[in-house]
LUMLO-309570 format. One line per 4 residues: their letters; for each residue z, y negated, x of C-alpha. Coordinates in pm, 1 decimal. Each point is the difference from the previous one (the first is absolute). Last residue first. Example, Ala and Ser with C-alpha at 12.3 -4.5 7.8 and 13.67 -1.06 7.14 Angstrom:
// LUMLO-309570
sa) 714.0/106.0/1367.0; 66.0/344.0/-137.0 $
***
This chain:
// LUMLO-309570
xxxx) 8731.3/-11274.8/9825.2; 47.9/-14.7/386.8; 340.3/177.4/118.1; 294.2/-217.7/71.5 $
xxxx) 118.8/8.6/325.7; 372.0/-18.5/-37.7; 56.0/266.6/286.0; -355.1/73.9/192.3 $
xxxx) -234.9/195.4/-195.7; -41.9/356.1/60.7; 69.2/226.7/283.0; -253.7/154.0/100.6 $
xxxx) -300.2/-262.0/20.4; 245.3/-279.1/-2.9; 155.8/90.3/295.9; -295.2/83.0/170.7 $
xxxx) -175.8/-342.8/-54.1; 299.2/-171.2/77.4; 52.4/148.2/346.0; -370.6/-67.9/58.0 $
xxxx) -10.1/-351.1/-107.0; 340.8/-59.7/268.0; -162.5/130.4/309.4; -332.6/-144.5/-63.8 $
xxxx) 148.0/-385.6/-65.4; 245.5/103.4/284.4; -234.2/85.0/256.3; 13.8/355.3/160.4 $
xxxx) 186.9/-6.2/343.2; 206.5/290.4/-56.5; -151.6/217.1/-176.4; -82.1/70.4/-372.1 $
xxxx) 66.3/285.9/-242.6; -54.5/93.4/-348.8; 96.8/288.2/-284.2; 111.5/252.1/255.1 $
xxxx) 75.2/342.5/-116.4; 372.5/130.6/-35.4; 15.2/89.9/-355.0; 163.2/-327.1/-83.3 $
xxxx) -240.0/-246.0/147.1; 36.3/-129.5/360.3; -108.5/-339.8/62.2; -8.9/-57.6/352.9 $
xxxx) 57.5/-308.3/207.4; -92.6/-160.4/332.0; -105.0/284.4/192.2; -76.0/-24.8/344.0 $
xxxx) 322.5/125.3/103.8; -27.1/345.7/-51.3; 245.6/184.5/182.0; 223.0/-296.3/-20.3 $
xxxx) 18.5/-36.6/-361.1; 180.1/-299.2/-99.6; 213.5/-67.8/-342.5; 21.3/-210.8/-283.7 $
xxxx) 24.8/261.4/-271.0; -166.4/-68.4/-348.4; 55.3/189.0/-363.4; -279.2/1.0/-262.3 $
xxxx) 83.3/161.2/-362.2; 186.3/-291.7/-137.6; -16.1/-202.8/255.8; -403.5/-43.4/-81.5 $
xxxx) 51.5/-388.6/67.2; 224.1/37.0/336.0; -285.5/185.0/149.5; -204.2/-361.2/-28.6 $
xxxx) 336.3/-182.7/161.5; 59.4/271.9/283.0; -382.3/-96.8/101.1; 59.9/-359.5/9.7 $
xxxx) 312.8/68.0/190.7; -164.0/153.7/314.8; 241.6/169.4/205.1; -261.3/226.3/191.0 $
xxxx) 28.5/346.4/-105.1; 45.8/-64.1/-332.5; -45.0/362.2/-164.2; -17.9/-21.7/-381.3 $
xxxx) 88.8/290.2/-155.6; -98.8/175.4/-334.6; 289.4/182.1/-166.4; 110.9/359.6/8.0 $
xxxx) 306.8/-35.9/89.2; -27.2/183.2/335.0; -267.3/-193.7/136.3; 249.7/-207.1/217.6 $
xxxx) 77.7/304.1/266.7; -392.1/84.1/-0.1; -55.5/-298.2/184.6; 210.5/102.2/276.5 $
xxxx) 326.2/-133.8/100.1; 102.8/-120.3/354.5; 73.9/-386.9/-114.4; -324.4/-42.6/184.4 $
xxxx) -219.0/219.5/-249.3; -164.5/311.4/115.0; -310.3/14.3/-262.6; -77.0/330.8/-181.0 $
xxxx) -346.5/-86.3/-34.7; -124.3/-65.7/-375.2; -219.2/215.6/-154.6; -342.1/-104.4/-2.3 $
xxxx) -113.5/-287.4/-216.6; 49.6/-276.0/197.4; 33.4/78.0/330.6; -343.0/-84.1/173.1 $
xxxx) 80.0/-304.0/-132.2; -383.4/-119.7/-175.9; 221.8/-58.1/-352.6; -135.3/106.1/-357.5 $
xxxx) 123.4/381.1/-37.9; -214.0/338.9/3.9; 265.6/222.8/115.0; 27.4/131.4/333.0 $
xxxx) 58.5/339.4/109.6; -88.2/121.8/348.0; 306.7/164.9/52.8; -2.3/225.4/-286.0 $
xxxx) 205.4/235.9/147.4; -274.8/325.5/50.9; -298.0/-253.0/43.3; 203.5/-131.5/349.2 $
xxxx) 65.1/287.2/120.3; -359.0/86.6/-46.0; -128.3/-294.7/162.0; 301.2/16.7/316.2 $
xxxx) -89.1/387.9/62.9; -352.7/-70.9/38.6; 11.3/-321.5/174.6; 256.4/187.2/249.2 $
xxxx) -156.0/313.2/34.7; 132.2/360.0/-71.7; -50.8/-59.3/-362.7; -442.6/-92.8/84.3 $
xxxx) -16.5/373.6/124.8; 170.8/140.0/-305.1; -220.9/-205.3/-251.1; -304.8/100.6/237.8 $
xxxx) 140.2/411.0/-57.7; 38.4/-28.4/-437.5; -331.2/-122.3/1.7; -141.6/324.7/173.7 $
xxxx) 256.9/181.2/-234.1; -206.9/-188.6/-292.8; -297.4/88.7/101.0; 94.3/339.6/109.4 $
xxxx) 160.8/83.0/-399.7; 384.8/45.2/8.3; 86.7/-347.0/-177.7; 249.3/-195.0/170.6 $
xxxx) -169.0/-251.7/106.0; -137.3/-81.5/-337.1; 352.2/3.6/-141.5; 120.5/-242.2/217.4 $
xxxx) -237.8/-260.7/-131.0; 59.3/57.4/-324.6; 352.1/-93.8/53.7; -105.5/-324.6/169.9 $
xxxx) -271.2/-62.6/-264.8; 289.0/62.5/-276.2; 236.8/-327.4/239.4; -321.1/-206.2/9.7 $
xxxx) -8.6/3.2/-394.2; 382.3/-45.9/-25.6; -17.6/-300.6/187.3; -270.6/-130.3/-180.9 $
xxxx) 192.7/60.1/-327.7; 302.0/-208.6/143.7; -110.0/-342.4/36.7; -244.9/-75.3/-311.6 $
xxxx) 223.4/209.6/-241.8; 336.8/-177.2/106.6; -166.4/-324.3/-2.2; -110.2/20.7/-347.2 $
xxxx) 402.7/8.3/-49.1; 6.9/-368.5/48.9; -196.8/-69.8/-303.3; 294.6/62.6/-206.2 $
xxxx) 151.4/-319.9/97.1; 283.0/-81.4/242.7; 369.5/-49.1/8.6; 22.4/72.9/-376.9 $
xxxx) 248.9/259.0/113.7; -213.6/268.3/-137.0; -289.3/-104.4/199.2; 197.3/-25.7/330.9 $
xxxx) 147.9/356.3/-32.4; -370.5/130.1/-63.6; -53.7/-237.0/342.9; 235.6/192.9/205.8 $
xxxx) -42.2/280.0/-120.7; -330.8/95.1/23.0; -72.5/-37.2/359.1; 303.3/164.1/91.2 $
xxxx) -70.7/324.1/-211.0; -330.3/24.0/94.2; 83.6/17.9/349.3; 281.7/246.7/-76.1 $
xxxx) -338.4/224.3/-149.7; -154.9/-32.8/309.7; 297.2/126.6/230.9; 26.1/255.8/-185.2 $
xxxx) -374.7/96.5/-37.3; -40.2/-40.2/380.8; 132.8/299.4/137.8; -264.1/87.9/214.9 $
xxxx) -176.5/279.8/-212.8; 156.6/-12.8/-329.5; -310.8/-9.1/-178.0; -111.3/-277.4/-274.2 $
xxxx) 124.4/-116.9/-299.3; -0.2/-377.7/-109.9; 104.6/-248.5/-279.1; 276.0/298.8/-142.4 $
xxxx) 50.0/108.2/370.1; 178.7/-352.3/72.1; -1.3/-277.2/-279.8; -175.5/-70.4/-325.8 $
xxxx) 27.3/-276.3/-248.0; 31.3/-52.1/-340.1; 55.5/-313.2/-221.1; -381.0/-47.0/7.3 $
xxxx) -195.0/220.6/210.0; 84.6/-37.2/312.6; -50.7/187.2/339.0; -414.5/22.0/-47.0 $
xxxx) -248.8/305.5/95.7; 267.4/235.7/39.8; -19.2/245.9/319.4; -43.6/336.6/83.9 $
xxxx) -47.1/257.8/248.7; 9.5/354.7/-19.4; 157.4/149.9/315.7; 193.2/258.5/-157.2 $
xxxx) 394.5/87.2/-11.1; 254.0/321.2/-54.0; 340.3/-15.7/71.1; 267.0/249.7/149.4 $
xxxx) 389.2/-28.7/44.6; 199.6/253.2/156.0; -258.1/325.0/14.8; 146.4/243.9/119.2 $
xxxx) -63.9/321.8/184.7; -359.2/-123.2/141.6; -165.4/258.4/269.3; -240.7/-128.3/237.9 $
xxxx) -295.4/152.6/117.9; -160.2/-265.9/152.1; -324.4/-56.7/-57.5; 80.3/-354.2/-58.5 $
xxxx) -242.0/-72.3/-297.0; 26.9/359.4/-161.4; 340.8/59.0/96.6; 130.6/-316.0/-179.4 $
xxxx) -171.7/98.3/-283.8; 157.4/328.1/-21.7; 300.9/-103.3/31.1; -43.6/-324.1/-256.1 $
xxxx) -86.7/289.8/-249.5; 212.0/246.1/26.0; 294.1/-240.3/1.7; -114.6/-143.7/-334.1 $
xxxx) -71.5/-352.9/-45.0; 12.8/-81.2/-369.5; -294.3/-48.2/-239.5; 5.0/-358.6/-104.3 $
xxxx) -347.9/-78.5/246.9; -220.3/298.2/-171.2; -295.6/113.0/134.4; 64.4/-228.1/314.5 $
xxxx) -260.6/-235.3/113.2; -250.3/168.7/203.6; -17.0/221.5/306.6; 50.4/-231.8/291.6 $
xxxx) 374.2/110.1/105.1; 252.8/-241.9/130.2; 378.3/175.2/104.2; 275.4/-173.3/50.9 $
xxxx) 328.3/161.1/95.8; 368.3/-109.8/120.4; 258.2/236.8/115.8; 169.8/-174.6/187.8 $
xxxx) -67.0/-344.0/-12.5; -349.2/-144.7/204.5; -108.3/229.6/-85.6; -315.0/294.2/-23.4 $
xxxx) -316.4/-178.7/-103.0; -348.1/171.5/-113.9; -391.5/-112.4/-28.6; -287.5/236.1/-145.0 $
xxxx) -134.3/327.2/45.2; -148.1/-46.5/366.1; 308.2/-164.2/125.9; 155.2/-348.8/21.9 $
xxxx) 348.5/-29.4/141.2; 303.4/-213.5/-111.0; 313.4/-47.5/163.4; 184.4/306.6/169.0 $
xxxx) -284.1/266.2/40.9; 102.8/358.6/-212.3; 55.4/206.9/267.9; 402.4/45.7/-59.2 $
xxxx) -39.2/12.9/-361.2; 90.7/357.3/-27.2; 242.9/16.0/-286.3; 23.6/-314.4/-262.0 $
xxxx) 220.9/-165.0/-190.2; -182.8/-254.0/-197.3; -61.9/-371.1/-44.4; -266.5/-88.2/-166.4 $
xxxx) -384.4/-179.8/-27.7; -286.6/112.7/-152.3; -348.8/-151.9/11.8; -299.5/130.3/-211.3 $
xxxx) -285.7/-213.7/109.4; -339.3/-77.3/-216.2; 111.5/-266.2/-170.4; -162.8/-258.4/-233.4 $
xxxx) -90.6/-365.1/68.0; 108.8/-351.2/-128.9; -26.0/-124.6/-387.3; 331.6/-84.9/-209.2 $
xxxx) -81.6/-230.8/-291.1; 347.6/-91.5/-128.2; -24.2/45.7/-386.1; 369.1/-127.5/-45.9 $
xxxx) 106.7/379.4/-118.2; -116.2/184.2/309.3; 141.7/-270.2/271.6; 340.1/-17.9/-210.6 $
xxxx) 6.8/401.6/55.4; -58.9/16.4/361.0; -129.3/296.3/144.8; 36.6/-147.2/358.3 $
xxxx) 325.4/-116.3/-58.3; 210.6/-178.9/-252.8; 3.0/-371.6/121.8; -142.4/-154.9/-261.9 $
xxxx) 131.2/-337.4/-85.8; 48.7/-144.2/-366.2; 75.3/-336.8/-64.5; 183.3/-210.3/-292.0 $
xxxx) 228.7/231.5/-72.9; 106.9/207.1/-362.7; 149.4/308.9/34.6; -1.5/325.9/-206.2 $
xxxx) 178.4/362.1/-53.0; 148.2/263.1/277.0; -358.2/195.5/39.0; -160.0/-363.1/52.3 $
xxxx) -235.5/-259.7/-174.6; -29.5/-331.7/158.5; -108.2/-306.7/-208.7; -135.4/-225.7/210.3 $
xxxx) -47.8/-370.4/-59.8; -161.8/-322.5/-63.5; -402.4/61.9/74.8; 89.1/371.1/-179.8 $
xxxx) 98.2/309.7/104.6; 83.8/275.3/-178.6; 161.2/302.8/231.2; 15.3/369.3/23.2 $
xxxx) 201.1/353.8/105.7; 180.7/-185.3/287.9; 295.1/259.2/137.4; 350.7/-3.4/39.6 $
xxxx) 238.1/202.6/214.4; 123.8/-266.6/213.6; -9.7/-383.8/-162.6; 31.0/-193.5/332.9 $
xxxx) 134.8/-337.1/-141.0; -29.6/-265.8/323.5; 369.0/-120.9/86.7; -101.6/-118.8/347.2 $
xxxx) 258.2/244.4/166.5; -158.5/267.7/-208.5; -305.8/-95.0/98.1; 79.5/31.3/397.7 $
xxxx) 141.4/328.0/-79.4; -356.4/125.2/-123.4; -198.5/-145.9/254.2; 200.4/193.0/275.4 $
xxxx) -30.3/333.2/-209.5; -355.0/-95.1/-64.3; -75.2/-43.0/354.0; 183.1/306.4/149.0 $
xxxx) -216.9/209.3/-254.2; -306.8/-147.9/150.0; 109.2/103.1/365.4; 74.1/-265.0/286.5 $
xxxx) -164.5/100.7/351.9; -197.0/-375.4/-12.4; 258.9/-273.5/150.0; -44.5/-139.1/337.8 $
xxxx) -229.9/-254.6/-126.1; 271.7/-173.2/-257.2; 193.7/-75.3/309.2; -203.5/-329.9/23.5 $
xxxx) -377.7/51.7/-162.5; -222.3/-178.8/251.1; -111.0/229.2/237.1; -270.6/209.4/-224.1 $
xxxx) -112.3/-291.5/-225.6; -228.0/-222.0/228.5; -115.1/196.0/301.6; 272.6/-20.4/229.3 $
xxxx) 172.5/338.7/-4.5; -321.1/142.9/163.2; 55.6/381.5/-109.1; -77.6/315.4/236.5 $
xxxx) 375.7/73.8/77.6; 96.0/8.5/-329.5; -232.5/313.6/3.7; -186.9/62.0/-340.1 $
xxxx) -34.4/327.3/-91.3; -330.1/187.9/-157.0; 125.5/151.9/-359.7; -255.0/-150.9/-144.5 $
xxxx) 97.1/-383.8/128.5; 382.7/68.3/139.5; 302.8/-186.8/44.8; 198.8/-260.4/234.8 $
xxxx) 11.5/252.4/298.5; 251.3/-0.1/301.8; 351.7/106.3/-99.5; 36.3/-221.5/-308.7 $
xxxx) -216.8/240.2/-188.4; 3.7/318.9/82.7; -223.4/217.0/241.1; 148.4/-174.1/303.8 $
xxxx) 283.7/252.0/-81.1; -221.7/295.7/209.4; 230.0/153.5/219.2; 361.1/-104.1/-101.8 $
xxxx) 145.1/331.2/52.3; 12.2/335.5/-66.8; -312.0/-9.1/-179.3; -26.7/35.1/-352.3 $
xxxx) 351.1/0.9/-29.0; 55.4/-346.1/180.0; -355.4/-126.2/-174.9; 181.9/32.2/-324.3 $
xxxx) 323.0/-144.8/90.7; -184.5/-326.1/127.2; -163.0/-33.5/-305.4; 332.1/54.3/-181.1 $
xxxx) 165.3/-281.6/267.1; -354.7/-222.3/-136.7; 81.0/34.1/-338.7; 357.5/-104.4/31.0 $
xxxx) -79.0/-329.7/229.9; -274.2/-114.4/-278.5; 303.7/44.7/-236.7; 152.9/-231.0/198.7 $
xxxx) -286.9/-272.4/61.8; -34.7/29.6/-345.6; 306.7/-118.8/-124.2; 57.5/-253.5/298.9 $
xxxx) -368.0/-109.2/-143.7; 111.6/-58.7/-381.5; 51.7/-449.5/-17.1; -295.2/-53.9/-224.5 $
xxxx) -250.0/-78.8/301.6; 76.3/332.1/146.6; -148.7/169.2/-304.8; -282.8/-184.3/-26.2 $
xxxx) -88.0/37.0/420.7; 37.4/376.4/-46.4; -166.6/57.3/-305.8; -316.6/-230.7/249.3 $
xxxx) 92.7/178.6/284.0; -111.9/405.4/-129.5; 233.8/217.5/-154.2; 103.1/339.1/97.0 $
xxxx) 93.4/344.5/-181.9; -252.1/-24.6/-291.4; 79.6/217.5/-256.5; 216.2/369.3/-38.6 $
xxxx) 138.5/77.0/-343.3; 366.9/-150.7/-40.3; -94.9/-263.6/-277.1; 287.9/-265.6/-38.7 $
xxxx) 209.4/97.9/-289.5; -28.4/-17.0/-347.8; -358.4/-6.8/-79.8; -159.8/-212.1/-264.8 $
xxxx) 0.0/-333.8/184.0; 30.5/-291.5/-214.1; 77.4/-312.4/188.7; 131.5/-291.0/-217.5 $
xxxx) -47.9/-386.4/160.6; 177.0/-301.3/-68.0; -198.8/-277.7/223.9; 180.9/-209.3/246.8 $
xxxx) -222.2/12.5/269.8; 237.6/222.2/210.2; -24.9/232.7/-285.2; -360.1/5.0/27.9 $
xxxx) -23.7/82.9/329.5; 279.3/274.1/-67.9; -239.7/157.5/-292.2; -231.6/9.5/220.6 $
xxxx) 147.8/171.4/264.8; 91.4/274.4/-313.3; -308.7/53.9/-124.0; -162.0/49.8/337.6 $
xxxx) 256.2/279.3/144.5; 7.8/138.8/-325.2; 151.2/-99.0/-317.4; -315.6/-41.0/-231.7 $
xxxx) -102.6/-170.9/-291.2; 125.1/-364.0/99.5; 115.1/-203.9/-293.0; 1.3/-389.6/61.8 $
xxxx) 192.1/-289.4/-177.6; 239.9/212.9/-220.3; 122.6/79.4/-325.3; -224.8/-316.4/-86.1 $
xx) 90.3/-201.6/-275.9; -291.8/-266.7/57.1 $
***
């Protein structure tokens, strides 16, 4: 059909925009609309969690993060020099002896077993978390440019038609014409209202603000964050940085602005410090309602990020989530419009992701529990804090905060397939991430065996294969790596060749299609 383009993405966030890179490495035309101009200044989420960091780093962008990692932490540093005349107290940040918090309750790096599966296993990609939302999208946004995706800045989706052939895409700048439709406009997603997206979860009953602020008399306020008897505060880890969780409803009104007055005064009331604010910087106002869509699809449209699923910001997940999405999507939408693989390969996106984001709203309602003021929930709040300063303790939760235990429900008995992939030290002294820049699914040989070079050779077209070794793991005899990093099937060394070669085929053709010149039944 005439399309003006293969895929419009509502939405030019950090989420909108990695997907619209995934699908641009799949060959798809894509158009972003995003109806601001510029990246949003107001304060988010000022770290990411391993998987971001793993998808990111597996597209060729860790020197990029790794430096603006560096940046953040020489602020952090700053801040704890004026604080205290010194470098008393840095093991408060992350990088310099904790990997995050559960309710505001720190997790020492110290405390975490590096070998269960999924917390050791990430390459360089593990050493990067201090990275700030607004870092992302700037990073995200330059890498689309350079992939020729058409950001359209400044313009906004009023409506759409959609049909089983098409969507027709109604914006403040005129119409388009695609064949798919993706979501990614936020928690108050517009696509998400007008597709008839059910949208059940649970209501709030926090009023959270975050800012950053110039401030008199903050020298008692705790560095980190501290639970009182009025609710649950943080002061850092940048200069000047507040949060402040209250349990006194939902907010009146959520579009009012933050006043000075009132952030002050709320800050005093759950400190009990008496702090005076003199500016307020940036400011932002948040809940801990939780949400999530029933289904991903409906049709022609899909969702991604906070428009599929809103929850608090406690842990910096939702980033991290949403890029998840992102990669899972884009691959395969990318694959459909190529004619690489049928529509039914998009069920998969639904079936894989929404349990992720279901675990991920528990997690955040979780925290919120043990946070609450109440005794029982302070008495709660003390056996998480006992079970962080152990090493089981510290390792589960760590592990729960970056997804580690994450597996996808895939055919195969490896204990690899479906998890993301390790990032494997390969003998010619690359890692595995090095070849996943692309984009493309990988075959790893890691024993020389023709017979499975010749079955990759049959998906060429969106399959590549490196004979290699692995020394750090060299019980493996191949891995099939698909293009958002996860592993489709694996076998060791020492696994018959009838087995060895069924599997391999059986994978392939489950995401990848018919073999070159097959031709399909009927």
């Amino acid at each position: 059909m005439d399309f003006d383009c293969d895929v419009v993405v509502a939405g030019g966030g950090p989420v909108g925009l990695m997907l619209a890179c995934e699908l641009r490495l799949g060959g798809a035309r894509v158009a972003v609309l995003e109806r601001r101009t510029e990246v949003d200044p107001t304060i988010k989420g000022g770290a990411i969690t391993t998987p971001s960091a793993e998808a990111l780093y597996r597209r060729g962008m860790l020197p990029t993060l790794a430096e603006v990692q560096r940046q953040a932490m020489d602020r952090f540093r700053a801040f704890m020099r004026e604080r205290d005349g010194g470098d008393r107290g840095v093991a408060a940040g992350q990088g310099l002896g904790v990997v995050g918090h559960f309710a505001g309750i720190m997790l020492r790096a110290d405390l975490v077993d590096r070998t269960e599966p999924g917390l050791g296993d990430a390459g360089p990609a593990g050493e990067i978390a201090f990275v700030a939302q607004q870092d992302i999208e700037r990073l995200l946004g330059g890498r689309a440019a350079e992939l020729g995706v058409e950001v359209r800045r400044g313009v906004e989706l009023t409506g759409f038609d959609a049909d089983d052939r098409a969507v027709t895409v109604r914006t403040s700048h005129g119409a388009l014409r695609a064949g798919w439709l993706v979501g990614c406009d936020g928690g108050r997603s517009t696509v998400r209202k007008l597709a008839g997206f059910e949208f059940p979860g649970t209501d709030p009953e926090t009023t959270c603000h975050q800012a950053i602020v110039e401030m008199t008399g903050a020298e008692d306020l705790a560095v980190g964050w501290a639970a009182t008897d009025t609710g649950v505060y943080a002061h850092g880890p940048m200069p000047g940085r507040i949060v402040t969780v209250e349990f006194d409803g939902p907010p009146a009104d959520r579009d009012a602005p933050v006043t000075t007055e009132d952030l002050q005064a709320r800050l005093r009331r759950v400190s009990g410090v008496d702090v005076t604010i003199t500016e307020v910087r940036t400011a932002t106002r948040f809940t801990d309602h939780a949400r999530q869509v029933a289904e991903y699809r409906k049709g022609r449209v899909l969702l991604a990020g906070d428009a599929a699923h809103v929850h608090s910001a406690f842990g910096s997940q939702g980033l991290s989530l949403g890029i998840g999405d992102a990669m899972n999507l884009g691959w395969k939408l990318a694959a459909v419009v190529g004619g690489r693989a049928p529509e039914g390969l998009l069920d998969t996106y639904g079936t894989e992701r929404h349990p992720v984001g279901a675990q991920i709203l528990d997690w955040t309602r979780s925290q919120v529990a043990a946070m609450r003021p109440d005794p029982q929930s302070r008495a709660l709040r003390q056996i998480v804090s006992d079970l962080a300063q152990t090493v089981t303790g510290t390792t589960y939760l760590t592990a729960r905060l970056n997804s580690a235990g994450l597996r996808y429900d895939l055919p195969g008995g490896h204990p690899l397939t479906g998890r993301s992939a390790p990032d494997l030290e390969l003998t010619d002294g690359a890692r595995l991430a090095d070849h996943l820049h692309a984009g493309r699914a990988l075959l790893l040989d890691l024993t020389d065996d023709p017979q499975l070079r010749a079955l990759a050779a049959e998906y060429a077209a969106g399959v590549d294969t490196l004979t290699t070794g692995s020394p750090s793991h060299p019980e493996l005899a191949a891995v099939l790596v698909r293009p958002d990093g996860f592993t489709a099937w694996a076998a060791d060394a020492g696994t018959q060749a009838p087995t060895l070669t069924a599997g391999l085929a059986e994978a392939l053709q489950r995401w990848f299609g018919l073999p070159a010149g097959a031709v399909t039944p009927g």
